[in-house]
PDB file of N, H, CA, C and O in Angstrom:
ATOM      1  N   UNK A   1      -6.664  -4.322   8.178  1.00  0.00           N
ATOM      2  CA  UNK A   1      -5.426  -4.745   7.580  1.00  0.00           C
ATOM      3  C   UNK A   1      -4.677  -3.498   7.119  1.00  0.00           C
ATOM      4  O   UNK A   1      -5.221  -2.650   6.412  1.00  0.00           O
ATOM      5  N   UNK A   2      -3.599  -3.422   7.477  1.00  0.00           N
ATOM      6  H   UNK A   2      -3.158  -4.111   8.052  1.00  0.00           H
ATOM      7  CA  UNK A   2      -3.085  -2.347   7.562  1.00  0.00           C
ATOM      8  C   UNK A   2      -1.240  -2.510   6.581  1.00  0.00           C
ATOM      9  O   UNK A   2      -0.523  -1.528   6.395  1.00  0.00           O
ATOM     10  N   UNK A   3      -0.994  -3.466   6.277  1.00  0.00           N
ATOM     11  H   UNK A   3      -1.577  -4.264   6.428  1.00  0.00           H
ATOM     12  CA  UNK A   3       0.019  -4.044   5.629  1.00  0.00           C
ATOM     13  C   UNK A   3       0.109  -3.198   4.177  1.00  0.00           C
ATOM     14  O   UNK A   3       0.929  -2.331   3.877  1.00  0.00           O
ATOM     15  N   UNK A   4      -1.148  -3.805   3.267  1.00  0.00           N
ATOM     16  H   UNK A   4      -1.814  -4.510   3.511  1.00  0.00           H
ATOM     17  CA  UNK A   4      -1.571  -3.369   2.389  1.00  0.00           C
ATOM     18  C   UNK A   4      -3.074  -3.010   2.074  1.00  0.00           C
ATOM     19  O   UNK A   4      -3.758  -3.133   3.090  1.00  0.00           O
ATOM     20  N   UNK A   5      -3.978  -2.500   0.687  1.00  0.00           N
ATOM     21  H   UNK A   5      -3.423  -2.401  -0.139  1.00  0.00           H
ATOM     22  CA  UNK A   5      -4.544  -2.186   0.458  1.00  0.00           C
ATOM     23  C   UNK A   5      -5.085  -0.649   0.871  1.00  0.00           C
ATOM     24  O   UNK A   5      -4.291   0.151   1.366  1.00  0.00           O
ATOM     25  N   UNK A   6      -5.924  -0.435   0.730  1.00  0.00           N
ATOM     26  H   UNK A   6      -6.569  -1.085   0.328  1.00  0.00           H
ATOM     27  CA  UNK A   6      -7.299   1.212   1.549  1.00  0.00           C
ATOM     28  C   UNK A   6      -5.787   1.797   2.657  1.00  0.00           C
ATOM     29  O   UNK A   6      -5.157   2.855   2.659  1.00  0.00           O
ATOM     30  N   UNK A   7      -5.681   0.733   3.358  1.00  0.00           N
ATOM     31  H   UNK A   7      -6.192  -0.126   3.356  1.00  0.00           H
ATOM     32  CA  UNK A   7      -5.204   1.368   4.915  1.00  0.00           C
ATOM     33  C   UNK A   7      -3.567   1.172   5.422  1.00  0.00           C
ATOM     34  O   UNK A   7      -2.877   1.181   6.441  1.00  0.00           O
ATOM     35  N   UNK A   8      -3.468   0.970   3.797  1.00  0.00           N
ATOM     36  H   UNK A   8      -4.028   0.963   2.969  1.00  0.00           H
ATOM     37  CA  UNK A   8      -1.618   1.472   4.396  1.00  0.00           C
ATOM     38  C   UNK A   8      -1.033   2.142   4.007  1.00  0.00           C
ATOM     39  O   UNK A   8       0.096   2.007   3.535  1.00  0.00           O
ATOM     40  N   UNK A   9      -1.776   3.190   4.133  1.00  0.00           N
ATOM     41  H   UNK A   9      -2.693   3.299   4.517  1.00  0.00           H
ATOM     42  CA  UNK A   9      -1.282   4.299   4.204  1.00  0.00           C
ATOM     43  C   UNK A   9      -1.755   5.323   5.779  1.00  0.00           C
ATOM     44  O   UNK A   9      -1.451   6.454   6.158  1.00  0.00           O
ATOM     45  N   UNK A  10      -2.511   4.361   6.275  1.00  0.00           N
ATOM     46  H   UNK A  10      -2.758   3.443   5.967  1.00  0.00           H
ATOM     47  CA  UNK A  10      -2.465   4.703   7.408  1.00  0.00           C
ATOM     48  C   UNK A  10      -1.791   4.105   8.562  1.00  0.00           C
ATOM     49  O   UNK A  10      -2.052   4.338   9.742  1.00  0.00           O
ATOM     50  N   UNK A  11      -0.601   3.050   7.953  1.00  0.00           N
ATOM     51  H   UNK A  11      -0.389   2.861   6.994  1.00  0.00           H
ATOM     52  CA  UNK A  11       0.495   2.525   9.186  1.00  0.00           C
ATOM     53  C   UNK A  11       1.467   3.773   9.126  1.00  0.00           C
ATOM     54  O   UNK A  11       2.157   4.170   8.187  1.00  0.00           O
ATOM     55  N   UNK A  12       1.327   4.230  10.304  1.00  0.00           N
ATOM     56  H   UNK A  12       0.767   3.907  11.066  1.00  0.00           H
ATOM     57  CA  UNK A  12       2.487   4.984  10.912  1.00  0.00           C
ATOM     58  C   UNK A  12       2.982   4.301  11.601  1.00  0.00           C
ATOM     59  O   UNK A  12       4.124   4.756  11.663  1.00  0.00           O
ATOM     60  N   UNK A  13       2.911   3.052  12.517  1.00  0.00           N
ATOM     61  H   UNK A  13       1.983   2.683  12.467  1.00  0.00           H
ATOM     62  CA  UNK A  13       3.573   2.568  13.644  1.00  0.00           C
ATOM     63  C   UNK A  13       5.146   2.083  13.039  1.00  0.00           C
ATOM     64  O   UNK A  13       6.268   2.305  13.494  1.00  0.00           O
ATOM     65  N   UNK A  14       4.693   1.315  11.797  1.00  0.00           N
ATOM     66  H   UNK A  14       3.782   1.134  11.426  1.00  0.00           H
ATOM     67  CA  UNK A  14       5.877   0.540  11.482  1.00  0.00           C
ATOM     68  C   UNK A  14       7.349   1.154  10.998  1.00  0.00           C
ATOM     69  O   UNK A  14       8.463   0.644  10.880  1.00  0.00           O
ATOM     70  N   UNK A  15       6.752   2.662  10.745  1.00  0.00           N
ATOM     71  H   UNK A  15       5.846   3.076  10.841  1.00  0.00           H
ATOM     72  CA  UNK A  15       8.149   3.053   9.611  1.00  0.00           C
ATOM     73  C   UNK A  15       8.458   3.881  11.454  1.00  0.00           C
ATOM     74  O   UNK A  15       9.663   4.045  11.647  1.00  0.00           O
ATOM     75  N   UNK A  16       7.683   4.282  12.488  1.00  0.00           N
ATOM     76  H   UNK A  16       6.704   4.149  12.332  1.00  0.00           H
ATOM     77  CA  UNK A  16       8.032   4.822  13.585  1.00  0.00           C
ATOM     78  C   UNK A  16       9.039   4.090  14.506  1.00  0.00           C
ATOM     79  O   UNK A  16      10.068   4.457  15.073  1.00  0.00           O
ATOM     80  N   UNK A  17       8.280   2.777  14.437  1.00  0.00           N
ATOM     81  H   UNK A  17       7.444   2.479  13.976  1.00  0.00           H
ATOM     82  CA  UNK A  17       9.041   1.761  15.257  1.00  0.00           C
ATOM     83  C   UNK A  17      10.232   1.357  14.610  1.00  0.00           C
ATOM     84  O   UNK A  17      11.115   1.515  15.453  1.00  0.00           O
ATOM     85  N   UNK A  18      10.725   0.926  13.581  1.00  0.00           N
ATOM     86  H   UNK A  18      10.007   0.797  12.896  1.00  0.00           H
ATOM     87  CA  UNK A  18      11.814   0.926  12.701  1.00  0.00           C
ATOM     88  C   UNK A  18      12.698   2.012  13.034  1.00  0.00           C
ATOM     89  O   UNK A  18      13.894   1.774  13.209  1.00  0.00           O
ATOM     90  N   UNK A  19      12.311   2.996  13.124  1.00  0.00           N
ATOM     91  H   UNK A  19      11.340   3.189  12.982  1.00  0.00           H
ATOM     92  CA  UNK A  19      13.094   4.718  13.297  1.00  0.00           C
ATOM     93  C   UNK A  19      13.549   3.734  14.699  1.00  0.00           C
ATOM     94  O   UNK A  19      14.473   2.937  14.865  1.00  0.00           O
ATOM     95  N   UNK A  20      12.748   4.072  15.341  1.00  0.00           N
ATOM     96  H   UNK A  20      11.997   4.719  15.207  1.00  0.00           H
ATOM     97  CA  UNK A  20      13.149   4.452  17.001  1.00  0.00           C
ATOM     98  C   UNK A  20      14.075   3.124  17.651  1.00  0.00           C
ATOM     99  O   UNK A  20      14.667   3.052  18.728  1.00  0.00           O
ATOM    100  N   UNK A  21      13.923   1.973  16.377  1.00  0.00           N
ATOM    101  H   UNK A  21      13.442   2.032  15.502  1.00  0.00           H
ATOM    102  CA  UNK A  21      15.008   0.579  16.720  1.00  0.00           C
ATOM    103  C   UNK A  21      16.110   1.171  16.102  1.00  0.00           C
ATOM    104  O   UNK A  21      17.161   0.946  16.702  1.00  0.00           O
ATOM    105  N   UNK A  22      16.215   1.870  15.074  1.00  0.00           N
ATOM    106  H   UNK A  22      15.362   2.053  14.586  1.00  0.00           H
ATOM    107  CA  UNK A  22      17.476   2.052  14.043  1.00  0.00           C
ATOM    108  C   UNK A  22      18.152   3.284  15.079  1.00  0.00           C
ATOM    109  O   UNK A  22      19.376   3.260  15.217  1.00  0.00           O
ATOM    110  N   UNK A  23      17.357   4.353  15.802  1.00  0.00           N
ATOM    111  H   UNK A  23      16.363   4.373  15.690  1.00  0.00           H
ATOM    112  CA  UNK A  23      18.133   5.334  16.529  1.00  0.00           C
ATOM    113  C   UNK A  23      18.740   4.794  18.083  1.00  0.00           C
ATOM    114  O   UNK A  23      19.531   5.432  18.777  1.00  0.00           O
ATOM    115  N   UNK A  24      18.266   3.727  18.349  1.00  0.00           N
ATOM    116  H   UNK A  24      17.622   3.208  17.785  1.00  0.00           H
ATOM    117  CA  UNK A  24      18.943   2.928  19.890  1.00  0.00           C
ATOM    118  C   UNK A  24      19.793   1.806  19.220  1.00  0.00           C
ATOM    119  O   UNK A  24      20.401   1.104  20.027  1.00  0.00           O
ATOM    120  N   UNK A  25      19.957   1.496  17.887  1.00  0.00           N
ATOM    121  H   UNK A  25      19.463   2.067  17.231  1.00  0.00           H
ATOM    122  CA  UNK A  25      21.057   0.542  17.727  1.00  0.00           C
ATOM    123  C   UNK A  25      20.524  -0.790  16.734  1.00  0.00           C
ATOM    124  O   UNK A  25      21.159  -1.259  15.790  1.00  0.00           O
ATOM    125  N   UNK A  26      19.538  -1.127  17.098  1.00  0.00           N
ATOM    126  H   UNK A  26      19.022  -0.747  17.866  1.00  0.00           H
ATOM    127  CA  UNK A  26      18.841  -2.102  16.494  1.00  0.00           C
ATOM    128  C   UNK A  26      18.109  -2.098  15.133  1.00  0.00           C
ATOM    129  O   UNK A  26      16.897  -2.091  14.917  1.00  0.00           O
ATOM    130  N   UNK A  27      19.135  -2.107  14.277  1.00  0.00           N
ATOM    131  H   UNK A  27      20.120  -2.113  14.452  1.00  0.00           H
ATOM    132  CA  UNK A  27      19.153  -1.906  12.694  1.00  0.00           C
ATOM    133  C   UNK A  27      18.754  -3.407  11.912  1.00  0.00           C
ATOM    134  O   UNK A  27      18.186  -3.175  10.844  1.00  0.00           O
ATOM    135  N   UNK A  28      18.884  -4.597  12.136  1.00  0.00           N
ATOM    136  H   UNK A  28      19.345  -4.786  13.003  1.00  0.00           H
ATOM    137  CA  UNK A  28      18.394  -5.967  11.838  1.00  0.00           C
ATOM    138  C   UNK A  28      17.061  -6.168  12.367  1.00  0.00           C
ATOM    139  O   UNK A  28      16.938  -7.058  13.208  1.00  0.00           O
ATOM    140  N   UNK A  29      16.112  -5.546  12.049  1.00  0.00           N
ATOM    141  H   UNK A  29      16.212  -4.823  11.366  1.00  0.00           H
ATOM    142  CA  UNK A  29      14.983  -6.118  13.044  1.00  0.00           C
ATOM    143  C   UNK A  29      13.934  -6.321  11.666  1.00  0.00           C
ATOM    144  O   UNK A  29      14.099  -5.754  10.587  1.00  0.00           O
ATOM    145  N   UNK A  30      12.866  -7.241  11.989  1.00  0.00           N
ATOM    146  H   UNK A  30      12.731  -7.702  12.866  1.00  0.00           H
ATOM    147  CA  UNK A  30      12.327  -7.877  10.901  1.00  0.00           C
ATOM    148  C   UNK A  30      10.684  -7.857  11.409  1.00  0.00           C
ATOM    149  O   UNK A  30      10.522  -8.906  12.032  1.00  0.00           O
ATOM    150  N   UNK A  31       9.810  -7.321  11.392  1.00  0.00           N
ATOM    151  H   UNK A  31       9.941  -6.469  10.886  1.00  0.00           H
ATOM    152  CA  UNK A  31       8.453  -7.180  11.660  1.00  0.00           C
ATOM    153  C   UNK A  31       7.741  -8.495  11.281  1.00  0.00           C
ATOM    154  O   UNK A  31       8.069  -8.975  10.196  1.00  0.00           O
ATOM    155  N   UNK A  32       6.868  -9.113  11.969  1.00  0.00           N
ATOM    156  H   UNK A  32       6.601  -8.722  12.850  1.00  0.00           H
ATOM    157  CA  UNK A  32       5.601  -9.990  11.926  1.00  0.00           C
ATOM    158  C   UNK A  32       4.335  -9.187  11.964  1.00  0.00           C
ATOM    159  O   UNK A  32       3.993  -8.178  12.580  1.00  0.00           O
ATOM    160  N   UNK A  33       4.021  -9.619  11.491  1.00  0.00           N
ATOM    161  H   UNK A  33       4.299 -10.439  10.990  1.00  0.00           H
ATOM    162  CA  UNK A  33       2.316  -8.445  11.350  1.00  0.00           C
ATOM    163  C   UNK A  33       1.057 -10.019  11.761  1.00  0.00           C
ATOM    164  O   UNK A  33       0.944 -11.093  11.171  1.00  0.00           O
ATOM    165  N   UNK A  34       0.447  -9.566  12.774  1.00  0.00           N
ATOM    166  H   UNK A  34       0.539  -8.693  13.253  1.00  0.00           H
ATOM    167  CA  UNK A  34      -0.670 -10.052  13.240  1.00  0.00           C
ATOM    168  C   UNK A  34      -1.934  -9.415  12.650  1.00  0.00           C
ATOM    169  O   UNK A  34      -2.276  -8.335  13.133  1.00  0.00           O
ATOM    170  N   UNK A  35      -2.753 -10.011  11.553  1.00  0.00           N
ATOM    171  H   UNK A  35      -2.475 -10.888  11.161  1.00  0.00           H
ATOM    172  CA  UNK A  35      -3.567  -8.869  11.155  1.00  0.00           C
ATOM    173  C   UNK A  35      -4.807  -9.705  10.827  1.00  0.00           C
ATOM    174  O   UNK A  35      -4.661 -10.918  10.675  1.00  0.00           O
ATOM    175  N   UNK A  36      -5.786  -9.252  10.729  1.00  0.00           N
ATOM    176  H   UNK A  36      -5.905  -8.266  10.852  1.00  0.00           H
ATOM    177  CA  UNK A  36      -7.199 -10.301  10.363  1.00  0.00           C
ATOM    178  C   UNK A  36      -7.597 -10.910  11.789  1.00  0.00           C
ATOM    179  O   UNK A  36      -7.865 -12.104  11.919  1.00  0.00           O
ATOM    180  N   UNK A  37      -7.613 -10.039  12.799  1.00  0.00           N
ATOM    181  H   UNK A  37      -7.395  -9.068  12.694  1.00  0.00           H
ATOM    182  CA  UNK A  37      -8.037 -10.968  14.200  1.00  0.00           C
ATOM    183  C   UNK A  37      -9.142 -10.588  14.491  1.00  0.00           C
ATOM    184  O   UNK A  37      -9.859 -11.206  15.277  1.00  0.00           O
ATOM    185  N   UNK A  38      -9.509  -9.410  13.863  1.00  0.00           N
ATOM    186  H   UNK A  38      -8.926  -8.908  13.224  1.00  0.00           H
ATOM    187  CA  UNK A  38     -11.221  -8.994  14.148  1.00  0.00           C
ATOM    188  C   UNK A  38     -12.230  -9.452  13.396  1.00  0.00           C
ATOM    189  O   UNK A  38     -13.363  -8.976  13.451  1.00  0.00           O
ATOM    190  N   UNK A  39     -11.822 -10.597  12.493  1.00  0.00           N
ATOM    191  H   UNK A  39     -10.901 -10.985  12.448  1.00  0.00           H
ATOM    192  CA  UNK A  39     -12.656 -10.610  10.991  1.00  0.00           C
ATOM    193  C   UNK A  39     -13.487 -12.086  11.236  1.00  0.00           C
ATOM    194  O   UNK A  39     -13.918 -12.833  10.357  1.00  0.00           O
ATOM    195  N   UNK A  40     -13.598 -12.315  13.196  1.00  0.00           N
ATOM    196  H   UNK A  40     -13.248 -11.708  13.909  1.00  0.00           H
ATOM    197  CA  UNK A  40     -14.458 -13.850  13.398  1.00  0.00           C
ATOM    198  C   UNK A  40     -13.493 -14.354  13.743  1.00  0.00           C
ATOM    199  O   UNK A  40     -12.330 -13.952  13.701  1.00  0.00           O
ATOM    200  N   UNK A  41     -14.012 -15.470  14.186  1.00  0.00           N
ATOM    201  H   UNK A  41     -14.956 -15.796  14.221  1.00  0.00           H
ATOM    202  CA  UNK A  41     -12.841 -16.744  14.707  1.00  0.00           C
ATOM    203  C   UNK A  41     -12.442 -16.906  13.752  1.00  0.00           C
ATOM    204  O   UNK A  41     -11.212 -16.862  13.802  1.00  0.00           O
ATOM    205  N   UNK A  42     -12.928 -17.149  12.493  1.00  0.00           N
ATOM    206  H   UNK A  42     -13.926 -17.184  12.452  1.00  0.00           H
ATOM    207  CA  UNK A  42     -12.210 -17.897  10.710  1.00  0.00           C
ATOM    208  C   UNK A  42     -10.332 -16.949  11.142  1.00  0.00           C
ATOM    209  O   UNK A  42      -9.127 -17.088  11.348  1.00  0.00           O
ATOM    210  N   UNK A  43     -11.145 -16.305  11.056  1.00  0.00           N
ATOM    211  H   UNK A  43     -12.125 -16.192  10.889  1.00  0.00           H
ATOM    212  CA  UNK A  43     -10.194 -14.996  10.685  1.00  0.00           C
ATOM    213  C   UNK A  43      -9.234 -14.712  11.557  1.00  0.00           C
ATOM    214  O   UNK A  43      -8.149 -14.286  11.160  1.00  0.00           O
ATOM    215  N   UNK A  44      -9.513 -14.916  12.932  1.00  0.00           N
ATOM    216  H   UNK A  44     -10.395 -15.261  13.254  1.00  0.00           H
ATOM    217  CA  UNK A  44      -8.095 -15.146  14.288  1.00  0.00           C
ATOM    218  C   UNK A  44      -7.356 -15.947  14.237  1.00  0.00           C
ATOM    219  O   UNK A  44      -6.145 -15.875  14.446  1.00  0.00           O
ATOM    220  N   UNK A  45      -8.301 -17.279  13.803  1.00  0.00           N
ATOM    221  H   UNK A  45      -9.285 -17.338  13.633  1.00  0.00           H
ATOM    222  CA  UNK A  45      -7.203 -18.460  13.509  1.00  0.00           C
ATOM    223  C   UNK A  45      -6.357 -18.740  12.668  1.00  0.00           C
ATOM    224  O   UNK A  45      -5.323 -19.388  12.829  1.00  0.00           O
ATOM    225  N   UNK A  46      -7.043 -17.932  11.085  1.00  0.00           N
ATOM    226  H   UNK A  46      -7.883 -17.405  10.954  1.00  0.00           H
ATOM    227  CA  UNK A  46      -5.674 -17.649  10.210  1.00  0.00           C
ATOM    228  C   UNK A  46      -4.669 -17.059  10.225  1.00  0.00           C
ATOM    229  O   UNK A  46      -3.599 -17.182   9.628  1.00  0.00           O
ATOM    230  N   UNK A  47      -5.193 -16.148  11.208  1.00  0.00           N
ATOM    231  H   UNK A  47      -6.062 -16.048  11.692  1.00  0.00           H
ATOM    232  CA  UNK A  47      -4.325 -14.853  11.727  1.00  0.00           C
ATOM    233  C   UNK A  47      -3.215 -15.372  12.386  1.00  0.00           C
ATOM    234  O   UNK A  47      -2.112 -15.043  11.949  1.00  0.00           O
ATOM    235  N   UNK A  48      -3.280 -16.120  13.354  1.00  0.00           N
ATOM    236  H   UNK A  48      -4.176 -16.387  13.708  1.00  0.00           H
ATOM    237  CA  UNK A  48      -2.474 -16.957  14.283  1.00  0.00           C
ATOM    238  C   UNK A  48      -1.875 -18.071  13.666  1.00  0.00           C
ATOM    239  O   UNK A  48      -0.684 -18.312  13.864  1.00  0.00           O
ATOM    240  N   UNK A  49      -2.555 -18.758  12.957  1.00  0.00           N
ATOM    241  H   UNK A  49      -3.522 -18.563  12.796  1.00  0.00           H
ATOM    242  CA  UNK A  49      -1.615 -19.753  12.152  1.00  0.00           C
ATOM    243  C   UNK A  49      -0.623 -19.174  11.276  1.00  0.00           C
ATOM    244  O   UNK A  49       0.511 -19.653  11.291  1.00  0.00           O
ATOM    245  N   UNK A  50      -0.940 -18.070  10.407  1.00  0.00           N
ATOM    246  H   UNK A  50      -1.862 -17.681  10.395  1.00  0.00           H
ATOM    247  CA  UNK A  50       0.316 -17.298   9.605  1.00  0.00           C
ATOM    248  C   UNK A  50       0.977 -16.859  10.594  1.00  0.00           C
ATOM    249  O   UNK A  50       2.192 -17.009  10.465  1.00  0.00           O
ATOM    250  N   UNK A  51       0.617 -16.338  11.601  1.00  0.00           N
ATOM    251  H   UNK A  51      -0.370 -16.216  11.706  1.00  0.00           H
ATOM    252  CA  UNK A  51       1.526 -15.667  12.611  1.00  0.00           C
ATOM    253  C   UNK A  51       2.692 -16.364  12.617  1.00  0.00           C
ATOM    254  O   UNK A  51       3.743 -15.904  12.172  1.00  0.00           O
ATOM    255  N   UNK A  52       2.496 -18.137  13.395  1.00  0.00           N
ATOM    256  H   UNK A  52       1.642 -18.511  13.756  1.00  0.00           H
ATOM    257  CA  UNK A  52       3.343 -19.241  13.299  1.00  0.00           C
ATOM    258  C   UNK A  52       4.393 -19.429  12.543  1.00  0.00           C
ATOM    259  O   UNK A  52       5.613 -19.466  12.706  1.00  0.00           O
ATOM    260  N   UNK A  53       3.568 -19.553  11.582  1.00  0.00           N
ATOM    261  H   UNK A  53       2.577 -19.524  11.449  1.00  0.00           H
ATOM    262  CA  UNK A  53       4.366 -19.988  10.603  1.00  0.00           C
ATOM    263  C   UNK A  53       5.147 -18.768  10.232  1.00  0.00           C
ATOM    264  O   UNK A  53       6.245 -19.100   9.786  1.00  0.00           O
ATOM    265  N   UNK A  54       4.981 -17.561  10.257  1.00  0.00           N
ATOM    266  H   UNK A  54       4.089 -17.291  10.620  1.00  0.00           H
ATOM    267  CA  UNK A  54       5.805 -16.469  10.089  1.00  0.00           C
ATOM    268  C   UNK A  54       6.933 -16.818  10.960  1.00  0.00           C
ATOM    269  O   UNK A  54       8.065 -16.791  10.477  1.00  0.00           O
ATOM    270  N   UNK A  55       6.719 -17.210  12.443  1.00  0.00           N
ATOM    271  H   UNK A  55       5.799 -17.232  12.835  1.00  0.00           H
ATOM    272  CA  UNK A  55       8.064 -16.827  13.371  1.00  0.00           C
ATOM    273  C   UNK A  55       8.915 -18.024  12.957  1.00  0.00           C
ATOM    274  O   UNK A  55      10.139 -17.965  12.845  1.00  0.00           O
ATOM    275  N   UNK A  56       7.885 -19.550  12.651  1.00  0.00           N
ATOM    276  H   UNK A  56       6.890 -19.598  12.743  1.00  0.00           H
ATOM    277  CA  UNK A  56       9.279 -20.805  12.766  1.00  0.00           C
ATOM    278  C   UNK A  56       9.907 -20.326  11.565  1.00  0.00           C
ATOM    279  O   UNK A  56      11.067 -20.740  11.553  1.00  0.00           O
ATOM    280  N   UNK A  57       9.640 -19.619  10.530  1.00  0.00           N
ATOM    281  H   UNK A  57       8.698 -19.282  10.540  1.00  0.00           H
ATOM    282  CA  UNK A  57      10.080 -19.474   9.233  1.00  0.00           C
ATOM    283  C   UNK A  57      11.312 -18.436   9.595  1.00  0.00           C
ATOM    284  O   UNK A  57      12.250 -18.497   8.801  1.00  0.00           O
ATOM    285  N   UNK A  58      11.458 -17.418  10.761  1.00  0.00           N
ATOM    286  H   UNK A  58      10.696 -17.368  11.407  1.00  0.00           H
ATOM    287  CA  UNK A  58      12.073 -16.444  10.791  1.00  0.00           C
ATOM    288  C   UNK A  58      13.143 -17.232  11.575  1.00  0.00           C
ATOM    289  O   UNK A  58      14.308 -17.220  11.176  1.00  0.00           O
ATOM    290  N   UNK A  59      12.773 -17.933  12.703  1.00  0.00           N
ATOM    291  H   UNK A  59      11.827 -17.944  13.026  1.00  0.00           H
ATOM    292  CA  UNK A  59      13.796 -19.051  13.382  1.00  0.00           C
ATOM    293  C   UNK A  59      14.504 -19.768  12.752  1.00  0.00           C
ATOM    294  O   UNK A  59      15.686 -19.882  13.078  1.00  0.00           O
ATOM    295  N   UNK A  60      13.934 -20.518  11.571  1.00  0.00           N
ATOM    296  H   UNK A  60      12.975 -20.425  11.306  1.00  0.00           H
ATOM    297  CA  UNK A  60      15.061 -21.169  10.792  1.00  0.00           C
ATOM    298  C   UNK A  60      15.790 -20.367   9.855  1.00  0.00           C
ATOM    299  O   UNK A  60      16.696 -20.970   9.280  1.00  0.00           O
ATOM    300  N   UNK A  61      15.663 -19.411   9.614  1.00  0.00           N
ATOM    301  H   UNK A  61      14.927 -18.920  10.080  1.00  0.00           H
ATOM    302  CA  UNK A  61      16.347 -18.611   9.037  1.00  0.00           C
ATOM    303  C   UNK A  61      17.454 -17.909  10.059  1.00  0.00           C
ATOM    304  O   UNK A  61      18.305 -17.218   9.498  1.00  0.00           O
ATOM    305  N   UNK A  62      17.490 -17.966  10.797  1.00  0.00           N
ATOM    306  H   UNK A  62      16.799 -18.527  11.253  1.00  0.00           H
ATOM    307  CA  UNK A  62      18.555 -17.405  11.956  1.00  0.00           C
ATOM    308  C   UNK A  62      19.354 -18.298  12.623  1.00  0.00           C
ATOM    309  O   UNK A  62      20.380 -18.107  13.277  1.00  0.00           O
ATOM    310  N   UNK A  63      18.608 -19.523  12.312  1.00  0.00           N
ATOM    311  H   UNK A  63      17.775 -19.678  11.780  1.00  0.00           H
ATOM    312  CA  UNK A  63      19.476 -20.593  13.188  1.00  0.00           C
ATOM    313  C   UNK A  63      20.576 -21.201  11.823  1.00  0.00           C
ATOM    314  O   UNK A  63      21.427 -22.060  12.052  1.00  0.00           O
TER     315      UNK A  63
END
């Protein structure tokens, strides 16, 4: 888990990927984080169900 706690301070991807959307134009962009998929099935499936519910939540917010 890389969001928060021990190991975020080891996300480089997100503040990289943000850069490299904000320098081609794409300044509105809103990250989903898939995280807890190695932690067992318990743990993929929560992973994937927040996932869900992360995107319909981001869809109704746009629509």
């Amino acid at each position: 888990m890389f969001s928060a706690g021990d190991y975020a301070a080891f996300d480089f991807q997100t503040n990289y990927l943000l850069h490299m959307l904000g320098f081609i134009g794409l300044t509105d962009a809103e990250l989903i984080r898939i995280e807890g998929t190695v932690l067992g099935p318990d743990g993929a499936k929560a992973a994937i169900a927040h996932t869900e519910t992360a995107v319909q939540n981001l869809l109704a917010k746009r629509a």
